[in-house]
N, CA, C and O atoms as a DFTB+ gen file, in Angstrom:
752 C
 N C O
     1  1      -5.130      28.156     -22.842
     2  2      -5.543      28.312     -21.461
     3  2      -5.787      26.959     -20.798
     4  3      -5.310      26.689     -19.696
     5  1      -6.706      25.938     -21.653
     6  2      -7.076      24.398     -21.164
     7  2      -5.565      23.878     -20.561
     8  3      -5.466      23.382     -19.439
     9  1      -4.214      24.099     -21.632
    10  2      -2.876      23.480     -21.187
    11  2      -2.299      23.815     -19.729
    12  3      -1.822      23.072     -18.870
    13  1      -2.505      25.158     -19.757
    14  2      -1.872      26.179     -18.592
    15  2      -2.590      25.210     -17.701
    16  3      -1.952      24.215     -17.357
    17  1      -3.834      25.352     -17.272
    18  2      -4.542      24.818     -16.199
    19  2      -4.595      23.224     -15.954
    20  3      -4.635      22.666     -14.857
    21  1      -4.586      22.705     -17.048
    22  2      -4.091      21.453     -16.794
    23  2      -2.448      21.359     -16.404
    24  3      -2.321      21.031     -15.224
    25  1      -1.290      21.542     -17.025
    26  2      -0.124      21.934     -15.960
    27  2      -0.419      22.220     -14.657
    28  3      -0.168      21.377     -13.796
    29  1      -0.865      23.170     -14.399
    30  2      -0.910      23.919     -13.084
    31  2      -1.656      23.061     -12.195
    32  3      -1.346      23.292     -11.027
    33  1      -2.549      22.132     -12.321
    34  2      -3.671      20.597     -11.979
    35  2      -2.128      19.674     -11.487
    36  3      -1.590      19.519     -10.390
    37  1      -1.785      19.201     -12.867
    38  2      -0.669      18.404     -12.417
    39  2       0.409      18.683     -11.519
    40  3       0.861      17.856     -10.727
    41  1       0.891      20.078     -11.678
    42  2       1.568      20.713     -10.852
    43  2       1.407      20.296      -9.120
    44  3       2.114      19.710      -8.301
    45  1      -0.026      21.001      -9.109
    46  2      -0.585      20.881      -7.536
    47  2      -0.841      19.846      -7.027
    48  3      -0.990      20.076      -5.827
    49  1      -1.054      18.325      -7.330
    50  2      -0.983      17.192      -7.834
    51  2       0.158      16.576      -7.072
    52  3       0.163      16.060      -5.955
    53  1       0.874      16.708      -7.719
    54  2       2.662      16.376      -7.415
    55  2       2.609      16.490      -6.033
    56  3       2.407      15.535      -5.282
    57  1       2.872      18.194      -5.512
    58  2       2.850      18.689      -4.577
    59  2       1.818      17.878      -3.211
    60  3       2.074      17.720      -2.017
    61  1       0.583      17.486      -4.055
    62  2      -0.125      17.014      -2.915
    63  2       0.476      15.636      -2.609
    64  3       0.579      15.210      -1.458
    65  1       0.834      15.016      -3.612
    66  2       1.602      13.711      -3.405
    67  2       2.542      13.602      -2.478
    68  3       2.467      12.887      -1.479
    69  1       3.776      14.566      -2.897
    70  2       4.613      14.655      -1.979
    71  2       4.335      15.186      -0.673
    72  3       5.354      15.040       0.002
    73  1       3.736      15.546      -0.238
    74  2       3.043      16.282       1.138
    75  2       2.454      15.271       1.768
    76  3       2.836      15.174       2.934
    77  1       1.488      14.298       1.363
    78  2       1.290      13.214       2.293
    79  2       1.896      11.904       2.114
    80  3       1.671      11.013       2.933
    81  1       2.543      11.744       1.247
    82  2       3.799      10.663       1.508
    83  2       4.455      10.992       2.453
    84  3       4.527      10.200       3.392
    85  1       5.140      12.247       2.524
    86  2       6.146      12.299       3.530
    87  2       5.563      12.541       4.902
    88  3       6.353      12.516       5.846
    89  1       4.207      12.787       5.153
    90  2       3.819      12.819       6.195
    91  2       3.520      11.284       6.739
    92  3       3.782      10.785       7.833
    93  1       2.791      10.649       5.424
    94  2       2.535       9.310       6.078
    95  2       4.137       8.721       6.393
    96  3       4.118       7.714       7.100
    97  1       5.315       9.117       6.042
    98  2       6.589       7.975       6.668
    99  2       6.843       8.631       7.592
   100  3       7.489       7.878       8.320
   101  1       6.751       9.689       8.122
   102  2       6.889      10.262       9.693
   103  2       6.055       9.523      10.771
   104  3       6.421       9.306      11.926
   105  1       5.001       9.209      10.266
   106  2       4.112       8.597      11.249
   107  2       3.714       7.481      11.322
   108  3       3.268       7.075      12.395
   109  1       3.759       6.656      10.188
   110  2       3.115       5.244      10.011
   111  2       3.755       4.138      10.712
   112  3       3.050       3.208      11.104
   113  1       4.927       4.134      10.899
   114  2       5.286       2.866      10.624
   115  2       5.055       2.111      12.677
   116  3       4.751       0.980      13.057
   117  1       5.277       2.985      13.225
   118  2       5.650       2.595      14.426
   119  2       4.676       2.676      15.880
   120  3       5.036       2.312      16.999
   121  1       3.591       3.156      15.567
   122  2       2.083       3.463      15.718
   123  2       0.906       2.581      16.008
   124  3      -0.162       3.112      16.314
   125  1       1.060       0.710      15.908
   126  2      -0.182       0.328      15.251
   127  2      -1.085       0.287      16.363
   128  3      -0.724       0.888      17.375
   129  1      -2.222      -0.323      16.375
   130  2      -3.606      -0.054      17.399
   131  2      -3.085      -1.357      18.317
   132  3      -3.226      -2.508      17.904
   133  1      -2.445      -1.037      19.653
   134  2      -2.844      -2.582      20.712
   135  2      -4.094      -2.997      21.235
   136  3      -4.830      -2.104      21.654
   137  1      -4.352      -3.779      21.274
   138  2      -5.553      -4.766      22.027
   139  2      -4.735      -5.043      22.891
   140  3      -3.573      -4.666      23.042
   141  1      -5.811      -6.199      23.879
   142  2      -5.352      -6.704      24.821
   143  2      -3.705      -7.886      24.834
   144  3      -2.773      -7.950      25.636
   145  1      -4.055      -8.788      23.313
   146  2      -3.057      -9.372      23.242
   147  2      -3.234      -9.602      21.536
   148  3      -3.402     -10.650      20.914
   149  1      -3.136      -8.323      21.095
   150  2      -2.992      -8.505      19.818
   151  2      -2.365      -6.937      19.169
   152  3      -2.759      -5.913      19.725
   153  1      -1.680      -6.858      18.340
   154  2      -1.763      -5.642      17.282
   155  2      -2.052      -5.796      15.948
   156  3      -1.815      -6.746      15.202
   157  1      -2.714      -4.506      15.692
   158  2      -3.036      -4.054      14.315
   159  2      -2.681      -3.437      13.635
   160  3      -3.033      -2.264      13.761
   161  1      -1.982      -3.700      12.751
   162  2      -1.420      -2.897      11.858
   163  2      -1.889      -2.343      10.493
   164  3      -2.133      -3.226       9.671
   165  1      -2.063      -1.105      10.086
   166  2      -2.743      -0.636       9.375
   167  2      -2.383       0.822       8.403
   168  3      -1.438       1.546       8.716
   169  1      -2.912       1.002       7.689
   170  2      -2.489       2.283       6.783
   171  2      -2.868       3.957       7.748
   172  3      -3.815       4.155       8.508
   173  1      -1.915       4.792       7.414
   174  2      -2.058       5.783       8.474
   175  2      -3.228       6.627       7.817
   176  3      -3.753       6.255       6.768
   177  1      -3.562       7.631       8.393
   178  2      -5.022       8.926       7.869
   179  2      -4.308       9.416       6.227
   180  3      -4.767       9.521       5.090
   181  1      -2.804       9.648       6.943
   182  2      -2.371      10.411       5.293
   183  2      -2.157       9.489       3.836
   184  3      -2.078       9.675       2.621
   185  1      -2.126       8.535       4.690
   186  2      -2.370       7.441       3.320
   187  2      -3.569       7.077       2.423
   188  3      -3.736       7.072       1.203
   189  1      -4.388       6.754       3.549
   190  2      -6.091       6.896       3.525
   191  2      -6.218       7.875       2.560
   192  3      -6.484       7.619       1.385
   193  1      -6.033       9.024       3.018
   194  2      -6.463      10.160       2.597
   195  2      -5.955      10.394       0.915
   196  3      -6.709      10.580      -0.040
   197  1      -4.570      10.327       0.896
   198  2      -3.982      10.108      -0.464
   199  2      -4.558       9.223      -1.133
   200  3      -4.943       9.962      -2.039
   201  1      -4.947       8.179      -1.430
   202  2      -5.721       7.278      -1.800
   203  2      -6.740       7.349      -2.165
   204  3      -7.065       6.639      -3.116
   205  1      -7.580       8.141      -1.629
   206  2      -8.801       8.305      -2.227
   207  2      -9.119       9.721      -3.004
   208  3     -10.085       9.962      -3.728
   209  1      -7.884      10.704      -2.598
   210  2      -7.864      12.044      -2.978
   211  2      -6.409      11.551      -4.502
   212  3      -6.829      12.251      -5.424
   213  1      -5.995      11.308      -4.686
   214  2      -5.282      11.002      -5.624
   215  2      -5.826      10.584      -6.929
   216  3      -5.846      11.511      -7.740
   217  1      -6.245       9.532      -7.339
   218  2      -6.763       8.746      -8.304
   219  2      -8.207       9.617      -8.396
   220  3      -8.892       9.261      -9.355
   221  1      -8.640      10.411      -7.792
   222  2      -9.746      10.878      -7.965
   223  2      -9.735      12.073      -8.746
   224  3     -10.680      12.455      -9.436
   225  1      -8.403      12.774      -8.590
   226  2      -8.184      13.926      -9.064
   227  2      -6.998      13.466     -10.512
   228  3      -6.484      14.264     -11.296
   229  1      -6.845      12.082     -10.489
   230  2      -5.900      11.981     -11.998
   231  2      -7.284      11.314     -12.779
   232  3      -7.233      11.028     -13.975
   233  1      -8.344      11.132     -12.075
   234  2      -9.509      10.584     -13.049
   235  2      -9.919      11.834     -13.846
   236  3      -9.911      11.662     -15.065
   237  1     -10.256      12.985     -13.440
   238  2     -11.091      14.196     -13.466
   239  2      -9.846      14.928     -14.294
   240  3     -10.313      15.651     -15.174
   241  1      -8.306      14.943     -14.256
   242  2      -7.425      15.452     -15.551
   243  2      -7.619      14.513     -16.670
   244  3      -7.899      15.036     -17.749
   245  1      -7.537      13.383     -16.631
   246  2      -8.466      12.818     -17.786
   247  2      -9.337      13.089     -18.306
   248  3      -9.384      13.227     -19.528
   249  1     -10.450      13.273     -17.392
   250  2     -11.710      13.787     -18.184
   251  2     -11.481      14.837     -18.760
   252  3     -12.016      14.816     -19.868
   253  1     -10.933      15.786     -18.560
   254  2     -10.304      17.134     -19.015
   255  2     -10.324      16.949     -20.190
   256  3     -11.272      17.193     -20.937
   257  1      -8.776      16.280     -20.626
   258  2      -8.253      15.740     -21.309
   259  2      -9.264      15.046     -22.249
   260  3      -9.189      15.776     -23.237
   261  1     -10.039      14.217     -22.507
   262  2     -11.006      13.553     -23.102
   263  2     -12.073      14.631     -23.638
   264  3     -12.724      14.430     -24.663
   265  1     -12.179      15.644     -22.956
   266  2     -13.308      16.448     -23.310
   267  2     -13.018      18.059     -24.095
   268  3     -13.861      18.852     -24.513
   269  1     -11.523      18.167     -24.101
   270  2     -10.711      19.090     -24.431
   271  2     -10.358      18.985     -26.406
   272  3      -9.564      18.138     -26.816
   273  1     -10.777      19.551     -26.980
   274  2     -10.955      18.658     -28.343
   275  2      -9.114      19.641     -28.665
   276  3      -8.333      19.402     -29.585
   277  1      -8.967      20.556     -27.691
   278  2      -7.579      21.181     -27.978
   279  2      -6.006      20.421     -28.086
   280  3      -5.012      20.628     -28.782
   281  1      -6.463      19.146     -26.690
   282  2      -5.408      19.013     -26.517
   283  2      -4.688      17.662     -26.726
   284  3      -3.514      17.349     -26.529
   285  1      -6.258      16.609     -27.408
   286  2      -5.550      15.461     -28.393
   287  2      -6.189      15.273     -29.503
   288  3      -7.284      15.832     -29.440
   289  1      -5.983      14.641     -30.691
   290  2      -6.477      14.521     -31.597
   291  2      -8.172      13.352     -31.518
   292  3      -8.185      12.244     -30.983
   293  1      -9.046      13.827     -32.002
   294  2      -9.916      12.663     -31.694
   295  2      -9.586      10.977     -31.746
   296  3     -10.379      10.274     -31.119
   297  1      -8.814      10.511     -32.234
   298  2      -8.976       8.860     -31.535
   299  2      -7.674       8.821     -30.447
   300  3      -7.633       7.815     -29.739
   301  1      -6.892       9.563     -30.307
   302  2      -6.593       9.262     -28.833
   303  2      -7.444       9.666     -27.660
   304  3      -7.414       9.187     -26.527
   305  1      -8.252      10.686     -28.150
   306  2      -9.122      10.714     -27.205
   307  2     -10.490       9.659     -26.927
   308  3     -11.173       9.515     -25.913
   309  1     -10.553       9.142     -27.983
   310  2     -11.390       8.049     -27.944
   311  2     -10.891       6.715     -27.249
   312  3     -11.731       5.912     -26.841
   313  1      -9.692       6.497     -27.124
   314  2      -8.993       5.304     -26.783
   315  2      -8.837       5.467     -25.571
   316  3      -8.828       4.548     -24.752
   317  1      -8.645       7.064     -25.229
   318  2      -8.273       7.401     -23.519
   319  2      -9.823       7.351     -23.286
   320  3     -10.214       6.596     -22.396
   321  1     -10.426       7.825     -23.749
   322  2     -12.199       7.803     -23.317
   323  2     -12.763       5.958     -23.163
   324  3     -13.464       5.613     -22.211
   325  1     -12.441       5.248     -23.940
   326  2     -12.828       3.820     -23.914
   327  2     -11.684       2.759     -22.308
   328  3     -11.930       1.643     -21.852
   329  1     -10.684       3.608     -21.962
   330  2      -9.976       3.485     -20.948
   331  2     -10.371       3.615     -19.299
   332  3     -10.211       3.002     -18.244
   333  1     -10.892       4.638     -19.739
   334  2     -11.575       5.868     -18.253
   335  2     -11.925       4.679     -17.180
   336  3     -11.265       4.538     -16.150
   337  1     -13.111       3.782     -17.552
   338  2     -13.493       2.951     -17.040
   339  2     -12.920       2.050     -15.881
   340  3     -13.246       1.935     -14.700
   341  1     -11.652       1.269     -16.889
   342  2     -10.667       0.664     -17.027
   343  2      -9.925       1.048     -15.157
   344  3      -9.588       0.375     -14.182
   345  1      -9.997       2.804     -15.604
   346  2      -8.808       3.278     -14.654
   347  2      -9.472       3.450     -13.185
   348  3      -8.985       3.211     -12.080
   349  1     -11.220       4.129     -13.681
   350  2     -12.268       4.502     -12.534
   351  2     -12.373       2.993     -11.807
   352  3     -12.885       3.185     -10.704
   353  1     -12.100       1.625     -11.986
   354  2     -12.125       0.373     -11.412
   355  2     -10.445      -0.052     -10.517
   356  3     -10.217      -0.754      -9.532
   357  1      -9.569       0.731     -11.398
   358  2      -7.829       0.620     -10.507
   359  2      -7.714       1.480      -9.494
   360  3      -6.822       1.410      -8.648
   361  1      -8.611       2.341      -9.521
   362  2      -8.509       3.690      -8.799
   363  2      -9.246       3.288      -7.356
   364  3      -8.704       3.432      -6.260
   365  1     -10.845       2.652      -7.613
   366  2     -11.562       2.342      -6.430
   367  2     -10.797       0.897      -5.572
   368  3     -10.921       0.803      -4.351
   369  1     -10.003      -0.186      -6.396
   370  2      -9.687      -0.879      -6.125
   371  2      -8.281      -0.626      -5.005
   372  3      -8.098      -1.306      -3.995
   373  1      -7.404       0.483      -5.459
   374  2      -6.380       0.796      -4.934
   375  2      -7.249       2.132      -3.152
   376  3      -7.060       2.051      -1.938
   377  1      -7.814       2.777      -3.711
   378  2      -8.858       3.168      -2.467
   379  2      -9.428       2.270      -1.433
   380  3      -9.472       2.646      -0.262
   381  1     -10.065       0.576      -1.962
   382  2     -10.223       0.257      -0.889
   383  2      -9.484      -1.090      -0.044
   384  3      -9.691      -1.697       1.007
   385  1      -8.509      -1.149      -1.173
   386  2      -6.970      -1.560       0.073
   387  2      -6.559      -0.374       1.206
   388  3      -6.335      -0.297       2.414
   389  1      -6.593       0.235       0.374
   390  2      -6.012       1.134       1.473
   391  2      -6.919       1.722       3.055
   392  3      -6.528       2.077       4.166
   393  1      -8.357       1.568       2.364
   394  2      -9.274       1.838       3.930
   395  2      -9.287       0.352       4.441
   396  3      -9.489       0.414       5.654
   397  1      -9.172      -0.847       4.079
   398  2      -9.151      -2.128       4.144
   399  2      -8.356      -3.027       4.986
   400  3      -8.602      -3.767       5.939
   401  1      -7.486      -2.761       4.419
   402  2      -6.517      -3.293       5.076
   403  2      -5.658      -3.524       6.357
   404  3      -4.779      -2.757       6.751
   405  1      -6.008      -4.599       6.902
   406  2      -5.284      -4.681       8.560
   407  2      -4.256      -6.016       8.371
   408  3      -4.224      -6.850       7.467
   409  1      -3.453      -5.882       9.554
   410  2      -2.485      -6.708       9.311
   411  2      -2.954      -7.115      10.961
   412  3      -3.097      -6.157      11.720
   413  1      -3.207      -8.601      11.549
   414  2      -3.184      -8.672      13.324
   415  2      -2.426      -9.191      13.921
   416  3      -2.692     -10.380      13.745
   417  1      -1.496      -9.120      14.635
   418  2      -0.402      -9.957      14.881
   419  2      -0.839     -10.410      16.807
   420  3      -0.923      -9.785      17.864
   421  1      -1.004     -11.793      16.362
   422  2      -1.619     -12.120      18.269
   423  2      -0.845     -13.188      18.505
   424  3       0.099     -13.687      17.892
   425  1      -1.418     -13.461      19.522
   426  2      -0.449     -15.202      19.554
   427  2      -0.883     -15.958      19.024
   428  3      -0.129     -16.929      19.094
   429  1      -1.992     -16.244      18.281
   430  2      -1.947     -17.059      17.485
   431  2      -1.551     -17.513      16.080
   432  3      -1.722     -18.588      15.505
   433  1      -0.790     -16.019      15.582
   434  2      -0.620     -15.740      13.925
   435  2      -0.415     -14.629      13.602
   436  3      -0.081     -13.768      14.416
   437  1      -0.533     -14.465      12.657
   438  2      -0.348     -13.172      11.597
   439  2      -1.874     -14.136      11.055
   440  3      -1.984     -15.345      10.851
   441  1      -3.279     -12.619      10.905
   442  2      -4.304     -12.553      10.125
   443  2      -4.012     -11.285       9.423
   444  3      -3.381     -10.346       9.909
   445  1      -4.536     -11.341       8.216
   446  2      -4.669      -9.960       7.331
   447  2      -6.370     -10.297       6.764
   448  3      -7.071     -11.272       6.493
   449  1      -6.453      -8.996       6.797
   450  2      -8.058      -8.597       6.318
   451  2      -7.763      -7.604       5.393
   452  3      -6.777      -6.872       5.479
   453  1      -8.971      -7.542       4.111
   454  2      -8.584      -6.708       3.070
   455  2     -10.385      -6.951       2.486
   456  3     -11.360      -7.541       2.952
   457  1     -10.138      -6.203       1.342
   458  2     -11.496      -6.594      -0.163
   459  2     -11.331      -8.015      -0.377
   460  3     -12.405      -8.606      -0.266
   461  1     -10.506      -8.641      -0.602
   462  2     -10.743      -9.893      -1.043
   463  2     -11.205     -11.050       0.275
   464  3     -11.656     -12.188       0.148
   465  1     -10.987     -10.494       1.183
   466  2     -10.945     -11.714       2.461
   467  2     -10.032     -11.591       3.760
   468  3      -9.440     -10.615       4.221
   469  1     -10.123     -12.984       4.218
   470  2      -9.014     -12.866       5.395
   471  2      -8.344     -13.776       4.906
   472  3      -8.732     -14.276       3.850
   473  1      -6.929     -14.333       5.653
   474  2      -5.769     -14.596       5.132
   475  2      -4.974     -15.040       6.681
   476  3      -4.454     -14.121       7.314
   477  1      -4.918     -16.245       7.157
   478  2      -4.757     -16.211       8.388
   479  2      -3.536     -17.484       8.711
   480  3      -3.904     -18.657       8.650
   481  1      -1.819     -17.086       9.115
   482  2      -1.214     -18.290       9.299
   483  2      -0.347     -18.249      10.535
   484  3       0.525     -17.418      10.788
   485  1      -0.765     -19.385      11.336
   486  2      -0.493     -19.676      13.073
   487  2       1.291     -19.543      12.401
   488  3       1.767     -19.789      11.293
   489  1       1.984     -18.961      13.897
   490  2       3.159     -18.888      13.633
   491  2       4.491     -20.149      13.231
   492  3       5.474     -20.226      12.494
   493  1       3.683     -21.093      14.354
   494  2       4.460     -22.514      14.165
   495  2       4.478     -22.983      12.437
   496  3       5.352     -23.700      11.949
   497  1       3.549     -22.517      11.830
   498  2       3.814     -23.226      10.007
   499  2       4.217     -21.866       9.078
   500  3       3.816     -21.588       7.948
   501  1       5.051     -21.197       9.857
   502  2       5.129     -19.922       8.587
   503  2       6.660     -21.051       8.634
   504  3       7.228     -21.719       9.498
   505  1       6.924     -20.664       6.667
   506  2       7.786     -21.738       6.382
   507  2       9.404     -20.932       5.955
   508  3      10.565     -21.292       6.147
   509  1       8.642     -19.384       5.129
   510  2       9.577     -18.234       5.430
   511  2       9.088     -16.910       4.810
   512  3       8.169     -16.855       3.993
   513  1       9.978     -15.544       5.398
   514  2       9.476     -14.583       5.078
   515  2      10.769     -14.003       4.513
   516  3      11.835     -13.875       5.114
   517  1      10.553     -13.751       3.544
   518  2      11.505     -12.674       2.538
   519  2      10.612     -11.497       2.204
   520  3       9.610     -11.147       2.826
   521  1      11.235     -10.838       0.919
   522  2      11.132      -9.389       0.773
   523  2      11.204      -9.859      -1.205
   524  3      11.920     -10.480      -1.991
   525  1      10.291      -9.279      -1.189
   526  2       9.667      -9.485      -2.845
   527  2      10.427      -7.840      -3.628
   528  3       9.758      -6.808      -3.582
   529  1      11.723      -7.849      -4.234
   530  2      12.210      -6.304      -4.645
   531  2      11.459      -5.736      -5.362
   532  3      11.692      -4.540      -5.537
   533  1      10.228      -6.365      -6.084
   534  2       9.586      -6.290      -7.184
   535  2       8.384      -5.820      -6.678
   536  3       8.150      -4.897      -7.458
   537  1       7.874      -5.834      -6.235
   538  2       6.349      -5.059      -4.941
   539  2       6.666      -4.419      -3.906
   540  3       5.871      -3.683      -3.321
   541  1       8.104      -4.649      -3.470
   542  2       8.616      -3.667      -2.522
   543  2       7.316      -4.301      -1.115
   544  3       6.373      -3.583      -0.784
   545  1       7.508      -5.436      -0.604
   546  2       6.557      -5.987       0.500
   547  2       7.472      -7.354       0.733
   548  3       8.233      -8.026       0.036
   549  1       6.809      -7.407       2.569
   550  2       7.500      -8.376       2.982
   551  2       6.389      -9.252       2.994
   552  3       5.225      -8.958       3.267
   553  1       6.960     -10.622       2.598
   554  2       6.431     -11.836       1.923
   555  2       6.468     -13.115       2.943
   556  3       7.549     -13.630       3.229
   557  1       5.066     -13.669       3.553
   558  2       5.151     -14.078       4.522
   559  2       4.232     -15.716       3.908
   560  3       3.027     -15.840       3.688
   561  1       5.337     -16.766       3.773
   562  2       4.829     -18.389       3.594
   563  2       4.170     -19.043       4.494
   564  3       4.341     -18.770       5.682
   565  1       3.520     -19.773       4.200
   566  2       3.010     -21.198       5.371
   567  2       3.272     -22.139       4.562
   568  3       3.164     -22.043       3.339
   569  1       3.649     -23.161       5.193
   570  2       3.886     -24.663       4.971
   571  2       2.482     -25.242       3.777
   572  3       2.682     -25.956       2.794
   573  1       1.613     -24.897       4.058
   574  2       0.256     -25.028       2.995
   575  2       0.078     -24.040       1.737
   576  3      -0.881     -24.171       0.976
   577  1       0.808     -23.296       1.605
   578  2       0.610     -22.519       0.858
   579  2       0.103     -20.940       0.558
   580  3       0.121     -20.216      -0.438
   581  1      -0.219     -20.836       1.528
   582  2      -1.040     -19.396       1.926
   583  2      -0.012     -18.590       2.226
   584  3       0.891     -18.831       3.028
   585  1      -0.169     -17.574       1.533
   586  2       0.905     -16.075       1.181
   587  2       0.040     -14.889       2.177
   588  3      -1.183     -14.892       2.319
   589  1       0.861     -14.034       2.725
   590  2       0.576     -12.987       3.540
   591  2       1.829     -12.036       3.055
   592  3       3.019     -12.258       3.277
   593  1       1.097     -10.577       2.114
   594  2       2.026      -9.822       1.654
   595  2       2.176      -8.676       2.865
   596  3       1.070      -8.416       3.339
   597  1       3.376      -7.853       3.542
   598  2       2.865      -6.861       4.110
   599  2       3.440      -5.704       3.577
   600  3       4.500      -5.680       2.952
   601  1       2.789      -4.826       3.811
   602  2       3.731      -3.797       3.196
   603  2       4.214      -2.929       3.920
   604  3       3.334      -2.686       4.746
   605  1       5.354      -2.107       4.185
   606  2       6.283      -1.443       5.071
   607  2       6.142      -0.474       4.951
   608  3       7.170       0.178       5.136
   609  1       4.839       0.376       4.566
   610  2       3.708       1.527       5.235
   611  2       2.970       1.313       6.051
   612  3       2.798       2.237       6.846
   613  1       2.178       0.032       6.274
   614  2       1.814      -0.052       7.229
   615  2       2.436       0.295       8.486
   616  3       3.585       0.651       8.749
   617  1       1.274       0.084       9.298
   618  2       1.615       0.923      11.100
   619  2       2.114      -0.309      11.684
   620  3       1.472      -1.348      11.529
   621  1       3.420      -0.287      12.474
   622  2       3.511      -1.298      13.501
   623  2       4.674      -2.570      13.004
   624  3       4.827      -3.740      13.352
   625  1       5.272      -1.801      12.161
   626  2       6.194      -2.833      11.416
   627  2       7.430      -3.399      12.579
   628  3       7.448      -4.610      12.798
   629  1       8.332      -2.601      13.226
   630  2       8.693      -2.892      14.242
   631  2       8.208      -4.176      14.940
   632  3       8.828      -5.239      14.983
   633  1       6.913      -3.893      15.520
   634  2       6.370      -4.704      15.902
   635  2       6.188      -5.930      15.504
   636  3       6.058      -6.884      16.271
   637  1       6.168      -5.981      14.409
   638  2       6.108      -6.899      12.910
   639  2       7.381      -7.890      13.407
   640  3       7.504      -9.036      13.839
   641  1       8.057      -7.002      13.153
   642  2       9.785      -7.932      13.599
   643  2       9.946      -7.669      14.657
   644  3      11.115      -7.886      14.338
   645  1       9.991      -7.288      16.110
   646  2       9.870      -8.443      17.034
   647  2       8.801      -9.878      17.049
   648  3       9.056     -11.082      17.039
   649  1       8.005      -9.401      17.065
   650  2       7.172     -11.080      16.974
   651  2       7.898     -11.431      16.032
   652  3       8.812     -11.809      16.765
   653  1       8.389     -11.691      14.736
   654  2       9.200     -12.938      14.139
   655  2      10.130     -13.119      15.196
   656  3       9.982     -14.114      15.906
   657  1      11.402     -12.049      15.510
   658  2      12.285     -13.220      16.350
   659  2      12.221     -13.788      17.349
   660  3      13.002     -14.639      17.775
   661  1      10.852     -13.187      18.049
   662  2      10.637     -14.234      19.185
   663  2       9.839     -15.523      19.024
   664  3       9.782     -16.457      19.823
   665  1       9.229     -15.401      17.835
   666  2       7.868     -16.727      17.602
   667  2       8.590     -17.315      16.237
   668  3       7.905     -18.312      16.008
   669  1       9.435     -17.256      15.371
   670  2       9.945     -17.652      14.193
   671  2      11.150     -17.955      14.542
   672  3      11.803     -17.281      15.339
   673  1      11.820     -19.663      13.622
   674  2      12.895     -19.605      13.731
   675  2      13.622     -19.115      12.835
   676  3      13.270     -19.377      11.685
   677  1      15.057     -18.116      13.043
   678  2      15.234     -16.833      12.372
   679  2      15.847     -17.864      10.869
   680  3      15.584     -17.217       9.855
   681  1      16.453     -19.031      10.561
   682  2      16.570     -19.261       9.689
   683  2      15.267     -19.281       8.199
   684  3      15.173     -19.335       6.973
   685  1      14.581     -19.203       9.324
   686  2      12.982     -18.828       8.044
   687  2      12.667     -17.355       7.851
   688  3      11.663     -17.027       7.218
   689  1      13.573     -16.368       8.429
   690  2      13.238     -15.052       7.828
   691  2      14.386     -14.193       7.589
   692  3      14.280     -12.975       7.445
   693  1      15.595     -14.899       7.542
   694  2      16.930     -14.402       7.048
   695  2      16.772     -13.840       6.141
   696  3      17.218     -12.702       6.290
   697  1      16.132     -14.073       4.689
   698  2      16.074     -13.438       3.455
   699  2      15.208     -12.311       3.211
   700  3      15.048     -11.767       2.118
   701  1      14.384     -11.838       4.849
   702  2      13.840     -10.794       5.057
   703  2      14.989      -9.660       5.730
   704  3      14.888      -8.434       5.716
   705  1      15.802     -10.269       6.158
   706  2      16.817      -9.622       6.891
   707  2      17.025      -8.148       6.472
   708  3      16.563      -7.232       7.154
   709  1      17.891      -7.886       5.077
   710  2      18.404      -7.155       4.732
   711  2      17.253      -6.273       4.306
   712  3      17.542      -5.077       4.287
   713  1      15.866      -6.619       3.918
   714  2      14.888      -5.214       3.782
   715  2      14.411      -4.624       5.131
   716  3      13.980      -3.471       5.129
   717  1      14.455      -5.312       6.247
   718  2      14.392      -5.014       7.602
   719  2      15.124      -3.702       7.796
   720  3      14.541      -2.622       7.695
   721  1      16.635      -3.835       8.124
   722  2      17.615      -3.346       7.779
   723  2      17.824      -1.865       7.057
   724  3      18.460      -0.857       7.367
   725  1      17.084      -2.184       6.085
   726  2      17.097      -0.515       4.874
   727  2      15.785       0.188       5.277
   728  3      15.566       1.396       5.192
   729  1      14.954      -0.760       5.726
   730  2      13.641       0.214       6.155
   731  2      14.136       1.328       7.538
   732  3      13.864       2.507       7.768
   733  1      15.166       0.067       8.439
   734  2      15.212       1.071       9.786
   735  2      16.336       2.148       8.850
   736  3      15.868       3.279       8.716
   737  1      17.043       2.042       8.522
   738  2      17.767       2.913       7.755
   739  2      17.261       4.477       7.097
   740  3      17.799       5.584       7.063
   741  1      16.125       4.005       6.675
   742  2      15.314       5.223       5.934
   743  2      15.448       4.534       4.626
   744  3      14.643       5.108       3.892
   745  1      16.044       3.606       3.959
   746  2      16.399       2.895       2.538
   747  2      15.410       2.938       2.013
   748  3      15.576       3.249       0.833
   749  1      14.174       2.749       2.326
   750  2      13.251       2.399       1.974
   751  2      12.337       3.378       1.645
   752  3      11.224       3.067       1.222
């Protein structure tokens, strides 16, 4: 019975996954908050929402799992039990990027705000922006060193790329080109 219901957990799971993914790419991308002379770009409600409803509910099939003497042998359950921790810290961490996170695009720069800080580079020293295949985010340099990742859930991406080709010279974001490209596509 513990298996059935755990299936049927994972099952509904899935389902919830897929239900606000596809809601958040209907709506996110093209959306972000204007100010007077700035935008914000940011994660949509269904993302939010996935985020904190996700990892919360693969913590609690774990616990299941850990407390279920049916359905592993005791030291994998001890190893998944000495883990829990581990995952209850990836879980809050990935929750509060996601309520966190702004991207501002004004005339003076691209700022990003998050858990760790702000992150702030005037347009004249961005040195270039490509597309990282490996994080699936567009990857934004300054001449000093300071990295600005964005990611193409966020709200306002459009927006994103006009301000490069009007404030960037396009030879510094050519190698962003082609993920540009597959996002308007749906590629992405």
């Amino acid at each position: 019975m513990a298996t059935f219901l755990l299936l049927l957990a994972a099952i509904v799971t899935a389902q919830l996954v897929s239900w606000l993914l596809f809601k958040a790419a209907r709506g996110a991308r093209d959306f972000p908050d204007a100010g007077p002379r700035a935008v914000t770009m940011h994660y949509c409600a269904s993302i939010k929402l996935a985020a904190l409803l996700l990892p919360l509910i693969v913590l609690v099939l774990l616990l299941v799992v850990v407390n279920d003497n049916t359905l592993l042998a005791a030291p994998y359950r001890q190893v998944l039990g000495w883990t829990l921790p581990l995952l209850a810290i990836g879980a809050g961490a990935i929750t509060a990027e996601a309520w966190t996170r702004q991207v501002v695009l004004d005339d003076d720069g691209i700022r990003t705000r998050g858990v760790l800080g702000t992150v702030q580079i005037p347009w004249e020293v961005i040195s270039e922006v490509s597309w990282n295949r490996w994080t699936k985010m567009i990857v934004v340099h300054a001449r000093d060193g300071a990295v600005i990742r964005i990611n193409p859930s966020l709200s306002g991406l459009s927006m994103f790329e006009l301000l490069l080709f009007e404030r960037v010279e396009r030879k510094r974001f050519e190698k962003a080109m082609p993920a540009f490209l597959a996002i308007h596509r749906g590629a992405y």
